[in-house]
Each structure stands twice: as structure tokens, then as C-alpha cells.
PyMOL Python script that loads the backbone (N, CA, C, O; Angstrom):
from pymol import cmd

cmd.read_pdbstr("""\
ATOM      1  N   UNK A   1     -15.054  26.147  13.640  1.00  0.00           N
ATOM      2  CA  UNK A   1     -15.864  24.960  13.413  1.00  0.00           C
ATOM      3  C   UNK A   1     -15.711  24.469  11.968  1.00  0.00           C
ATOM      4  O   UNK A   1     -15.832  23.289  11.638  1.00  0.00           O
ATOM      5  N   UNK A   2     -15.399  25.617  11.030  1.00  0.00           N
ATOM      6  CA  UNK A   2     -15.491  25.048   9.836  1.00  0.00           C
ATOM      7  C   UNK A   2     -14.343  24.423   9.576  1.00  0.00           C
ATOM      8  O   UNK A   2     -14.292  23.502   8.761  1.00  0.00           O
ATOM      9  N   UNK A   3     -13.153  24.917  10.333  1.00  0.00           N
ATOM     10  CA  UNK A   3     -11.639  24.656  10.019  1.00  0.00           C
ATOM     11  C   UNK A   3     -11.462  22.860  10.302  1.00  0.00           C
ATOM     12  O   UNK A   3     -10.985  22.042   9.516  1.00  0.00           O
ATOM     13  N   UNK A   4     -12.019  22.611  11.685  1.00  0.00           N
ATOM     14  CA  UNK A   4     -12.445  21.531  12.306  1.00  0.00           C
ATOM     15  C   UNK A   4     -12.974  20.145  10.974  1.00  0.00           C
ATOM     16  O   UNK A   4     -12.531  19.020  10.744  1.00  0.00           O
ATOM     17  N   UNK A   5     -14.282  21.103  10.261  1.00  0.00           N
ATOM     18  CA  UNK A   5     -14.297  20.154   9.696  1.00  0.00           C
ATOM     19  C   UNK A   5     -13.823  19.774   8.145  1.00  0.00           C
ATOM     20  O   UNK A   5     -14.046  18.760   7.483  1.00  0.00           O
ATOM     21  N   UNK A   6     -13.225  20.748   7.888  1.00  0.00           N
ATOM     22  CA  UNK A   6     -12.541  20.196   7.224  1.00  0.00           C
ATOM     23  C   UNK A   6     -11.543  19.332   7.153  1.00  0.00           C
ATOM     24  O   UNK A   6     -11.255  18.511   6.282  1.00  0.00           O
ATOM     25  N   UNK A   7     -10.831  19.716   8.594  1.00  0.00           N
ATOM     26  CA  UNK A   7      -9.754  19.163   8.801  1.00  0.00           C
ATOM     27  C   UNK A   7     -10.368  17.450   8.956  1.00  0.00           C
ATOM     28  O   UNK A   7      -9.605  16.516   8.710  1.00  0.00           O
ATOM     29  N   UNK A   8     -11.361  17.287   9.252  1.00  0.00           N
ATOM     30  CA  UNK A   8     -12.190  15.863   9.441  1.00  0.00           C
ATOM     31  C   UNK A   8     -11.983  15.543   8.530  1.00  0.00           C
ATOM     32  O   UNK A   8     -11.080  14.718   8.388  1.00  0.00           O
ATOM     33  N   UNK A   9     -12.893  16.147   7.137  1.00  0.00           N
ATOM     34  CA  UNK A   9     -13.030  15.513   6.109  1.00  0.00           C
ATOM     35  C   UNK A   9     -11.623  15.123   4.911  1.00  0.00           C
ATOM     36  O   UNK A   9     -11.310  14.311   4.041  1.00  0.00           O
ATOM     37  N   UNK A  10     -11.265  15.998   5.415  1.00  0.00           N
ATOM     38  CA  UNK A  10      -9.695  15.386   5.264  1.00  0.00           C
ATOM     39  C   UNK A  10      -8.754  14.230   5.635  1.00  0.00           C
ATOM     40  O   UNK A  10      -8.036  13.491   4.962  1.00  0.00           O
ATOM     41  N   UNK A  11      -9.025  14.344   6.998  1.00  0.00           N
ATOM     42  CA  UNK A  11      -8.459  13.037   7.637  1.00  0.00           C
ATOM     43  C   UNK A  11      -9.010  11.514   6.962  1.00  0.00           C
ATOM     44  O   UNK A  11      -8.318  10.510   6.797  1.00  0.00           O
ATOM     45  N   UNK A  12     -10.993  11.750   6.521  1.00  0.00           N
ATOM     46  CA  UNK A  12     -11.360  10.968   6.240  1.00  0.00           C
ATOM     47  C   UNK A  12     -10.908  10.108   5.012  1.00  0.00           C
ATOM     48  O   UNK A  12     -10.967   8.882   4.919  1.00  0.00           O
ATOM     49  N   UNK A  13     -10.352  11.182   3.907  1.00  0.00           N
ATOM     50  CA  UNK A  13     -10.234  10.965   2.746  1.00  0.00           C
ATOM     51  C   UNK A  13      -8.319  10.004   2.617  1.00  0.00           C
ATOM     52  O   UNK A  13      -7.725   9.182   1.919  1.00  0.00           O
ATOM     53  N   UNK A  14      -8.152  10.717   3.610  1.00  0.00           N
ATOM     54  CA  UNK A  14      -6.478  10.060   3.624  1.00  0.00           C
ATOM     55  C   UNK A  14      -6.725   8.627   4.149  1.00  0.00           C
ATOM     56  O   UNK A  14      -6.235   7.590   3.702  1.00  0.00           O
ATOM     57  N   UNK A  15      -7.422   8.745   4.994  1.00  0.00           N
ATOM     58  CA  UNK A  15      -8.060   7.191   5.172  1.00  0.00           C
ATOM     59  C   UNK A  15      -8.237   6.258   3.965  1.00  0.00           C
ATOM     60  O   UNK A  15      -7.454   5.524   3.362  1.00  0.00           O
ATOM     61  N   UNK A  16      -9.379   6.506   3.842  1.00  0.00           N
ATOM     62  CA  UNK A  16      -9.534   5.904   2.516  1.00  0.00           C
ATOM     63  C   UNK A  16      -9.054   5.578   1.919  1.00  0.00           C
ATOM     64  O   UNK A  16      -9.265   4.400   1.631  1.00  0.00           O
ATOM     65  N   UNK A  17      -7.881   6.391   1.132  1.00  0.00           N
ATOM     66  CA  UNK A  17      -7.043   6.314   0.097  1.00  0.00           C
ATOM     67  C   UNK A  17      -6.126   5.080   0.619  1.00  0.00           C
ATOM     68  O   UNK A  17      -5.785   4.139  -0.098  1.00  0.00           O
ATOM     69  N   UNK A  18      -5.834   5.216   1.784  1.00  0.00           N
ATOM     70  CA  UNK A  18      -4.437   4.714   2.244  1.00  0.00           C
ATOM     71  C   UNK A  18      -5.377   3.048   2.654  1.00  0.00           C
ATOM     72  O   UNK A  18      -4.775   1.979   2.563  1.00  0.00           O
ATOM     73  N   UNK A  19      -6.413   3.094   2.953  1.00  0.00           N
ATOM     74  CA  UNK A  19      -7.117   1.595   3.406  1.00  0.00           C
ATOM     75  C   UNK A  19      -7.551   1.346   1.765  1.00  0.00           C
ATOM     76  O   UNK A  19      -8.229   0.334   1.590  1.00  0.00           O
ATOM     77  N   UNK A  20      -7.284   2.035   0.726  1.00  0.00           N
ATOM     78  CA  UNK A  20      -7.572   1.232  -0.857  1.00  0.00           C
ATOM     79  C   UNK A  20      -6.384   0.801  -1.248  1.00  0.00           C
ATOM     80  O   UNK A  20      -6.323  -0.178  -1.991  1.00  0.00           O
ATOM     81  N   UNK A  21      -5.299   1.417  -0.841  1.00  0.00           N
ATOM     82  CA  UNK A  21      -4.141   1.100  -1.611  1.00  0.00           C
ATOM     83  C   UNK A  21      -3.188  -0.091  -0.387  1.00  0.00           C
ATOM     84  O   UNK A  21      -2.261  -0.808  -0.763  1.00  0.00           O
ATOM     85  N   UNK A  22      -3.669  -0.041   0.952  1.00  0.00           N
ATOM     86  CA  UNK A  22      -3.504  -1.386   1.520  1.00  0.00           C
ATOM     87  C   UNK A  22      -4.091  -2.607   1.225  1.00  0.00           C
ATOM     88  O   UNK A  22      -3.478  -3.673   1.268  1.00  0.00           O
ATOM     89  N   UNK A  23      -5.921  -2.414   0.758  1.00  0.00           N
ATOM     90  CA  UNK A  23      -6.004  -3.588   0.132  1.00  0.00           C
ATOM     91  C   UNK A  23      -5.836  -3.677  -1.378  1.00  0.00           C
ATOM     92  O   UNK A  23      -6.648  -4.340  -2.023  1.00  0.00           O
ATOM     93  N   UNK A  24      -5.023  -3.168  -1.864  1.00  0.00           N
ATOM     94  CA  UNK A  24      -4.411  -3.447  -3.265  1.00  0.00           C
ATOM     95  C   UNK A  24      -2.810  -4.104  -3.188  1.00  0.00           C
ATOM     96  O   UNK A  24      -2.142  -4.789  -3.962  1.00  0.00           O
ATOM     97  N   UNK A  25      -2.594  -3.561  -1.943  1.00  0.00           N
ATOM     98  CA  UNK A  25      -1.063  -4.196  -1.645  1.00  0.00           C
ATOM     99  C   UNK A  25      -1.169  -5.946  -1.427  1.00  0.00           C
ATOM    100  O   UNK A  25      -0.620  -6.864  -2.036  1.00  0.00           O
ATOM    101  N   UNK A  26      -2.193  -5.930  -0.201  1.00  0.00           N
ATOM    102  CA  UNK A  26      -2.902  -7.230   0.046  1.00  0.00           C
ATOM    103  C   UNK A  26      -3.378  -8.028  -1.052  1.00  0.00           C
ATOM    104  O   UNK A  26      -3.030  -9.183  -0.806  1.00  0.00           O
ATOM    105  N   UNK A  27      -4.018  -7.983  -2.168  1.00  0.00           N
ATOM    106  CA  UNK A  27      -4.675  -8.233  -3.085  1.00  0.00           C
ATOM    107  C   UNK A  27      -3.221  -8.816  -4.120  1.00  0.00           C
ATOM    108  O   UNK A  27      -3.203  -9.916  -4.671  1.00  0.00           O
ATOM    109  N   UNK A  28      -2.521  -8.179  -4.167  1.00  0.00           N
ATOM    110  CA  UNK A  28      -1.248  -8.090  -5.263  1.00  0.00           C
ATOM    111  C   UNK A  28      -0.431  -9.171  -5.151  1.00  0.00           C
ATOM    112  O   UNK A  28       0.129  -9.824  -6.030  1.00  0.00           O
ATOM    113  N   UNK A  29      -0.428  -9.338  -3.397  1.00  0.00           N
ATOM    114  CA  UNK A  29       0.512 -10.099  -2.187  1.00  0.00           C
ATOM    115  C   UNK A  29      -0.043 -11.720  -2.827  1.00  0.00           C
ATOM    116  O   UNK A  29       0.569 -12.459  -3.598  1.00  0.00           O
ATOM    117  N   UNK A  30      -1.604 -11.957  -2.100  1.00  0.00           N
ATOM    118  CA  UNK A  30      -2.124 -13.009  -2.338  1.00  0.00           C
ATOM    119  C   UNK A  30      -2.001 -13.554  -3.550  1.00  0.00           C
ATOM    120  O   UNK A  30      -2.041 -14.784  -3.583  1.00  0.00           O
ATOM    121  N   UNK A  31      -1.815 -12.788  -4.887  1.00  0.00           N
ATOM    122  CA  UNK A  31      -1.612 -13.114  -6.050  1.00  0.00           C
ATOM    123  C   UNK A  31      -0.303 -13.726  -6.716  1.00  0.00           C
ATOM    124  O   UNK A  31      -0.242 -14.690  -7.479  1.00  0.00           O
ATOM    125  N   UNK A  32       0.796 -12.872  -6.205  1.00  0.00           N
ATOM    126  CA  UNK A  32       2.037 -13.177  -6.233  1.00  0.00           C
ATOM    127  C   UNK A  32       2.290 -14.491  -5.617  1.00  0.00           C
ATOM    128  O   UNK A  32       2.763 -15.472  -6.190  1.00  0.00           O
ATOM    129  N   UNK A  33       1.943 -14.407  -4.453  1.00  0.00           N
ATOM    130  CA  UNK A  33       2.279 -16.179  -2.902  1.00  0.00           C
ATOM    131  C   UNK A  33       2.045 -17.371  -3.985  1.00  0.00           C
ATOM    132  O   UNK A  33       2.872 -18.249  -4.227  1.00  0.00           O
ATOM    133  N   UNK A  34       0.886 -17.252  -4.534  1.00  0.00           N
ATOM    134  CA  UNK A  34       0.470 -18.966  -5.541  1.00  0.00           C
ATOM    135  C   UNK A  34       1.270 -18.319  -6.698  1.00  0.00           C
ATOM    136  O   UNK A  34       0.489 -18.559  -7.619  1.00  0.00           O
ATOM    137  N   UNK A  35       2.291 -17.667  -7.260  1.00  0.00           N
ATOM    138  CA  UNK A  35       3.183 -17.993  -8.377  1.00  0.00           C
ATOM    139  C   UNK A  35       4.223 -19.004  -7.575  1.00  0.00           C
ATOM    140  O   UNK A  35       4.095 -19.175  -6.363  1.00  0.00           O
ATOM    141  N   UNK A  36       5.072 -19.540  -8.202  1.00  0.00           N
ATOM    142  CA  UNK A  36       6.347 -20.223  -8.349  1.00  0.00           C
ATOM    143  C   UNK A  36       7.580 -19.513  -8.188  1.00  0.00           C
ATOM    144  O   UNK A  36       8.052 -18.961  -9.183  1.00  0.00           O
ATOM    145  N   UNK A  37       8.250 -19.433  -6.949  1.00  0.00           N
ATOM    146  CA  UNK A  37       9.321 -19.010  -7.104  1.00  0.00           C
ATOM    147  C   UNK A  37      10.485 -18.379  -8.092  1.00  0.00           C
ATOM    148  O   UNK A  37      11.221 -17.418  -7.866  1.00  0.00           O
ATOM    149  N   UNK A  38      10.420 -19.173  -9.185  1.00  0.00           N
ATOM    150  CA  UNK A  38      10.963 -18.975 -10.121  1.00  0.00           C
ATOM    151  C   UNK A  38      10.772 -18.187 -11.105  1.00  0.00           C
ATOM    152  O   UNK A  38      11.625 -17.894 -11.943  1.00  0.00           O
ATOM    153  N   UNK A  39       9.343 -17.689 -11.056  1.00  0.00           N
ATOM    154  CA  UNK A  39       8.755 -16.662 -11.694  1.00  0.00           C
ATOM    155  C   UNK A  39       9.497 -15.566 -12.206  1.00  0.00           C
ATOM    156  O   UNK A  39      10.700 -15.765 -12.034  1.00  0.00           O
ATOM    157  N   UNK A  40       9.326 -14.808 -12.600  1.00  0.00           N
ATOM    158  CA  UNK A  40      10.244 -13.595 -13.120  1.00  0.00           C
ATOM    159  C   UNK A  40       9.369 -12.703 -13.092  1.00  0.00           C
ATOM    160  O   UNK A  40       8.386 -12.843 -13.819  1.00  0.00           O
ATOM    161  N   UNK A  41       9.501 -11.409 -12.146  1.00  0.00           N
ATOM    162  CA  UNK A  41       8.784 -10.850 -11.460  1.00  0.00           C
ATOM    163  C   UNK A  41       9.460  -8.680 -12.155  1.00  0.00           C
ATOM    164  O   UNK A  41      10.553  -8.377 -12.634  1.00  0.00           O
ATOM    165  N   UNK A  42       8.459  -7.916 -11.926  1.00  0.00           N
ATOM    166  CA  UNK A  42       9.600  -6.798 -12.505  1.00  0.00           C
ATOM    167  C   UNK A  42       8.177  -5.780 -11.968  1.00  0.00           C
ATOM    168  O   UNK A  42       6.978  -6.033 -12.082  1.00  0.00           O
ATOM    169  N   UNK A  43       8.842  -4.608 -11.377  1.00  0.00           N
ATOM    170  CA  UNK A  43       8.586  -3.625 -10.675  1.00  0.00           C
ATOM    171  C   UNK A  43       8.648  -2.286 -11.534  1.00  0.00           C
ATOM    172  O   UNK A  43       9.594  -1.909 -12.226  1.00  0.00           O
ATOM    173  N   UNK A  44       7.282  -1.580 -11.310  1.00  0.00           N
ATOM    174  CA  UNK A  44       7.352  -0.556 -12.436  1.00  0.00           C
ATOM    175  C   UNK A  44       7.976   0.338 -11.907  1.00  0.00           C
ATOM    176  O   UNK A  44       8.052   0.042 -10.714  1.00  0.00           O
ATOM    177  N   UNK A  45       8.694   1.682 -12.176  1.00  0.00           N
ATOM    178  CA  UNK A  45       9.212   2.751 -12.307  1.00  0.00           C
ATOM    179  C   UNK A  45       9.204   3.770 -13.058  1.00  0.00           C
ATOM    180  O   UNK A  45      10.106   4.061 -13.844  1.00  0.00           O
ATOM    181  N   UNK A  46       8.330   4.303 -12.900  1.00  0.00           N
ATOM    182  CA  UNK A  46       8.053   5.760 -14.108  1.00  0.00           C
ATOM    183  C   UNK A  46       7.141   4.804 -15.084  1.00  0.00           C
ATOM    184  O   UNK A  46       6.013   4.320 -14.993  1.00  0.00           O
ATOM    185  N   UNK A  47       8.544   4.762 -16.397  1.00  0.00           N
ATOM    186  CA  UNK A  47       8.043   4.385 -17.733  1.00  0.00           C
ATOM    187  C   UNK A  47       8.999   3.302 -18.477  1.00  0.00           C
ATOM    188  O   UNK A  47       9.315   3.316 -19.667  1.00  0.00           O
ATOM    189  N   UNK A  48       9.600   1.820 -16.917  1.00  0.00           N
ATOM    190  CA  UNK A  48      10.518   1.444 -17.466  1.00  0.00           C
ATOM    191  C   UNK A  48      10.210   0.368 -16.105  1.00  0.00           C
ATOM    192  O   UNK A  48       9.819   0.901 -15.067  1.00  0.00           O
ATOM    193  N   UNK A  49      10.368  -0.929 -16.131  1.00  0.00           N
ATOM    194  CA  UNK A  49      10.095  -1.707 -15.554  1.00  0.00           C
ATOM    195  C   UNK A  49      11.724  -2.574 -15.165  1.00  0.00           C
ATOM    196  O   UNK A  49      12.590  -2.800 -16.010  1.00  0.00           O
ATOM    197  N   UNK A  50      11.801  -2.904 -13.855  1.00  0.00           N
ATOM    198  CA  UNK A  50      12.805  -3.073 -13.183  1.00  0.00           C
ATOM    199  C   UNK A  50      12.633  -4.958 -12.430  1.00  0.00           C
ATOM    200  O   UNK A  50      11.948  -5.282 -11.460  1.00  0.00           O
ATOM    201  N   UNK A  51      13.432  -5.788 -13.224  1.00  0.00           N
ATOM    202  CA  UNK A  51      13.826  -7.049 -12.657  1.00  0.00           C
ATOM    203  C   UNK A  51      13.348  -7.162 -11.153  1.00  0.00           C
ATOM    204  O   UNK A  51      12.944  -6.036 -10.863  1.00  0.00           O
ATOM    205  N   UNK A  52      13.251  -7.738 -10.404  1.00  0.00           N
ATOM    206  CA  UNK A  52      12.880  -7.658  -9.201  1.00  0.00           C
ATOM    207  C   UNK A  52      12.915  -9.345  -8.582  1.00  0.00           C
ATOM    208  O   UNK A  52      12.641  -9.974  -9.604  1.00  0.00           O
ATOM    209  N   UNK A  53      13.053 -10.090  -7.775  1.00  0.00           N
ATOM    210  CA  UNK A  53      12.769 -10.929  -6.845  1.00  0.00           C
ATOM    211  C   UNK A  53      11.416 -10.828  -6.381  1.00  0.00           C
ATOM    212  O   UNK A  53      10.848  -9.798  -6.020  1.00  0.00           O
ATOM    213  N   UNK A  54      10.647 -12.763  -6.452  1.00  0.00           N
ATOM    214  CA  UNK A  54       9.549 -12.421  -5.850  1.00  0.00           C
ATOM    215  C   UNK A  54       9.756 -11.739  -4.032  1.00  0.00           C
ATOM    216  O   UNK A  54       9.163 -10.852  -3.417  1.00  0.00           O
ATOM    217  N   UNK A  55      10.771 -12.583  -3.704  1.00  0.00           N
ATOM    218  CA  UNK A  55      10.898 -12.345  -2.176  1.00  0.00           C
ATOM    219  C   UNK A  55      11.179 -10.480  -1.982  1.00  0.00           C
ATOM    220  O   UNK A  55      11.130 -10.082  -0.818  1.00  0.00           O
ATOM    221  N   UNK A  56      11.369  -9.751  -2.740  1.00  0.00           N
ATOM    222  CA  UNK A  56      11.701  -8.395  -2.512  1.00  0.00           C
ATOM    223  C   UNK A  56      10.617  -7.733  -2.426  1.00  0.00           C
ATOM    224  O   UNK A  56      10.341  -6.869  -1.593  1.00  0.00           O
ATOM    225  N   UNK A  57       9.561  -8.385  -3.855  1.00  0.00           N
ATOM    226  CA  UNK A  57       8.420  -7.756  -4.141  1.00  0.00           C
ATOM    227  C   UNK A  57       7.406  -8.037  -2.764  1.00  0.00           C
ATOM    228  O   UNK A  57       6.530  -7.304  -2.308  1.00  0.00           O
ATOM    229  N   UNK A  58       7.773  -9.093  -2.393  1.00  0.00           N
ATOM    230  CA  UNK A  58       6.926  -9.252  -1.245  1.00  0.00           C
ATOM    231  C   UNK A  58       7.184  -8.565   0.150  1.00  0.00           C
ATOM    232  O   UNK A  58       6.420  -8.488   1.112  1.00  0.00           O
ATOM    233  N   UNK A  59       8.239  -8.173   0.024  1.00  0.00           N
ATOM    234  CA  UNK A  59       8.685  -7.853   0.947  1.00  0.00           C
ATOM    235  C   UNK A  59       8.394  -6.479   0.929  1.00  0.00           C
ATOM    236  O   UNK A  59       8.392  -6.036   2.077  1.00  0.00           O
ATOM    237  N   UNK A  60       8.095  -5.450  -0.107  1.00  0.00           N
ATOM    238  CA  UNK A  60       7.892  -3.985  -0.694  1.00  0.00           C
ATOM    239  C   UNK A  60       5.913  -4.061  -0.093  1.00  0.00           C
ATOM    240  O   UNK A  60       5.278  -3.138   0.416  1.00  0.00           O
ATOM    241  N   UNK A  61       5.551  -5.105  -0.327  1.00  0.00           N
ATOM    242  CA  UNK A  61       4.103  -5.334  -0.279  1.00  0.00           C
ATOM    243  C   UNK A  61       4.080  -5.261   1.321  1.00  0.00           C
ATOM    244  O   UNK A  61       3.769  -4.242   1.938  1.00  0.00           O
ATOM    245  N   UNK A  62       4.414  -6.355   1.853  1.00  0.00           N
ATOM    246  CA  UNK A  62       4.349  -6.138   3.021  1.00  0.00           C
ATOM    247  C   UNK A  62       4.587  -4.745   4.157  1.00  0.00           C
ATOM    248  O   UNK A  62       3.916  -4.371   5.119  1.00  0.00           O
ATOM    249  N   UNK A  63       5.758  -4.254   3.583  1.00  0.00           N
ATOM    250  CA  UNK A  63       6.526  -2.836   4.360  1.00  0.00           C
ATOM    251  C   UNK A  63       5.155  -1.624   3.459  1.00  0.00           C
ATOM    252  O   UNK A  63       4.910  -0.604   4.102  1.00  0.00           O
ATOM    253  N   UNK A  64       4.488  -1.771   2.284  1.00  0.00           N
ATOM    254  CA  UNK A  64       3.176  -1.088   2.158  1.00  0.00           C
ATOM    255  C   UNK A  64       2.459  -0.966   2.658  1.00  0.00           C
ATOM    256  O   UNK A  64       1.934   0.140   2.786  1.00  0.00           O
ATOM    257  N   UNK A  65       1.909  -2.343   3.386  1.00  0.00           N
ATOM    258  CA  UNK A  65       0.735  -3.096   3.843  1.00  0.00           C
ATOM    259  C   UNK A  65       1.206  -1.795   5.717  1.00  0.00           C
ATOM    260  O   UNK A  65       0.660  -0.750   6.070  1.00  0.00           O
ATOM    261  N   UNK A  66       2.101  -2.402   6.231  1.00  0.00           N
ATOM    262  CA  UNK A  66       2.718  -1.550   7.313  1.00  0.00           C
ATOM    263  C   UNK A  66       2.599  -0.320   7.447  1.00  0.00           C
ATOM    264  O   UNK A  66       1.964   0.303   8.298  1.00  0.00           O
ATOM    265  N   UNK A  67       3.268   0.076   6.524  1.00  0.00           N
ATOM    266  CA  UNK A  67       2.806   1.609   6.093  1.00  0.00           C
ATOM    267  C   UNK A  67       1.451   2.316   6.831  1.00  0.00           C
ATOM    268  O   UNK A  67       1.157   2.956   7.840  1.00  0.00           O
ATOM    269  N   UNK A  68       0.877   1.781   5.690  1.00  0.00           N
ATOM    270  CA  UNK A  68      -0.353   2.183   5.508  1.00  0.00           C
ATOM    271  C   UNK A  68      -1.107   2.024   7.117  1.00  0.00           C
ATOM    272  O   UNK A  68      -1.711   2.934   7.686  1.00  0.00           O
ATOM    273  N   UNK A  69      -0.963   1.101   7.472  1.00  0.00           N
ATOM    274  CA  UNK A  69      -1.989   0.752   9.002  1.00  0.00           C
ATOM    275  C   UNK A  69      -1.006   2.117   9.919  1.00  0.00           C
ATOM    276  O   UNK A  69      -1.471   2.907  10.740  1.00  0.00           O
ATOM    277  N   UNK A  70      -0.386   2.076   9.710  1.00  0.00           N
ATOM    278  CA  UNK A  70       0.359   2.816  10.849  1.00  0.00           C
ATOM    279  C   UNK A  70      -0.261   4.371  10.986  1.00  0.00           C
ATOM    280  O   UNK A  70      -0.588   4.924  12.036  1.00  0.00           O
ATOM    281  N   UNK A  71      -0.355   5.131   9.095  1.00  0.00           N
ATOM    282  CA  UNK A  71      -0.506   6.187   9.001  1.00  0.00           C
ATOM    283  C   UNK A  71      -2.047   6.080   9.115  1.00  0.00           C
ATOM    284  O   UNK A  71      -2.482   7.199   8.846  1.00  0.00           O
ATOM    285  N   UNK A  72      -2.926   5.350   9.355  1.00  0.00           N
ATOM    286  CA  UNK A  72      -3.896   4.928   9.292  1.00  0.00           C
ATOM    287  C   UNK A  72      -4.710   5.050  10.829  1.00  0.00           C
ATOM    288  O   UNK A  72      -5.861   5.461  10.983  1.00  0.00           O
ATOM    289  N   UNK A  73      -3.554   4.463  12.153  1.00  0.00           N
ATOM    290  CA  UNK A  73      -3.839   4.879  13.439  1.00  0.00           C
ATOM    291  C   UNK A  73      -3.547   6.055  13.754  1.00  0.00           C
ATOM    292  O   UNK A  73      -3.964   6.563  14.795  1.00  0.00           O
ATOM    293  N   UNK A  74      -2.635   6.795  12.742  1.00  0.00           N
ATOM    294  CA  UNK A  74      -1.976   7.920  13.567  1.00  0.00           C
ATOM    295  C   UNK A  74      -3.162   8.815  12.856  1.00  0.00           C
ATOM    296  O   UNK A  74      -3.221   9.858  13.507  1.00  0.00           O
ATOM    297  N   UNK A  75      -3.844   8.835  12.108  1.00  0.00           N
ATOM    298  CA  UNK A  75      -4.772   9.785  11.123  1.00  0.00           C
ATOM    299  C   UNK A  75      -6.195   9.462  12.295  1.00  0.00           C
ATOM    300  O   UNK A  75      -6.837  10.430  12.702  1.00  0.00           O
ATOM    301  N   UNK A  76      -6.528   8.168  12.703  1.00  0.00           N
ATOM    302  CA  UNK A  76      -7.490   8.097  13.479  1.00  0.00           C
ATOM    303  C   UNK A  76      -7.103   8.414  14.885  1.00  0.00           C
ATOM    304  O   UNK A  76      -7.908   7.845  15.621  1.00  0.00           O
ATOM    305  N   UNK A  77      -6.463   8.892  15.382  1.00  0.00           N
ATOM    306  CA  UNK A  77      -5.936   9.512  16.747  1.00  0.00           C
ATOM    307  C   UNK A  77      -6.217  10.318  16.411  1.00  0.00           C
ATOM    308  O   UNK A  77      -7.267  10.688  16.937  1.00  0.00           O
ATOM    309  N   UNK A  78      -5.628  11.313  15.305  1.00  0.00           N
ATOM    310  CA  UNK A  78      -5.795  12.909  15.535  1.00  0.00           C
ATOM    311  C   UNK A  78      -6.969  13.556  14.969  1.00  0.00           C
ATOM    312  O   UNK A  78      -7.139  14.766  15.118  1.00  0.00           O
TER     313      UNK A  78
END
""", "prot")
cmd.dss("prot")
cmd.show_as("cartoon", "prot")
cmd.util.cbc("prot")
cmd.orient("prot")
């Protein structure tokens, strides 16, 4: 029983995490859409920031956004 619930409160917490950092993906998304194409856009990495396309960045946001819901049903199934 105890194993059980931990294993709950676990599941709960991966939740969470993963439904904060979907709406931060979301949040990032909406922010980026009203820049200008032309923008000049750059993606962090460690301790060194990387050129990027808005259309890539959006596209990284989106495949996040995905992510996340997916591991999100499969965490609320089990």
C-alpha cells in the first residue's frame, strides 16, 4: 500500500512538472507568433546561445507542447 502510494505521488509530481513546462512552451509560443519574421531568434545551450529560425523555434515549441500531453496521458493511465 505504501509502495502504491508512492508510486501515486510520483506520478502526480511528473504531472505537474510536465503540465508547467507545457504551459511555458505555450506561453513562449504565443510570444514568439506576434514577433516579425525577421526577428533574430537564438536558442540556449548549456552556456552559449545558438542562431535559430523563428519557424524552427516554433516548431521545437510545438514538438514540446506534444511531448508533454502525450507523457502526460500515458502517466494518467498508469
Amino acid at each position: 500500500m505504501i509502495d502504491t502510494q508512492q508510486k501515486v505521488k510520483l506520478a502526480d509530481l511528473q504531472i505537474e512538472q510536465l503540465s508547467r513546462m507545457k504551459k511555458h512552451s505555450n506561453l513562449t509560443h504565443a510570444e514568439i507568433t506576434s514577433l516579425p519574421d525577421s526577428t533574430r531568434m537564438y536558442e540556449g545551450a548549456g552556456r552559449m546561445f545558438i542562431l535559430q529560425s523563428k519557424n524552427e523555434i516554433t516548431n521545437q515549441l510545438l514538438e514540446k507542447q506534444k511531448t508533454a500531453d502525450e507523457k502526460i496521458k500515458e502517466l494518467e493511465v498508469s
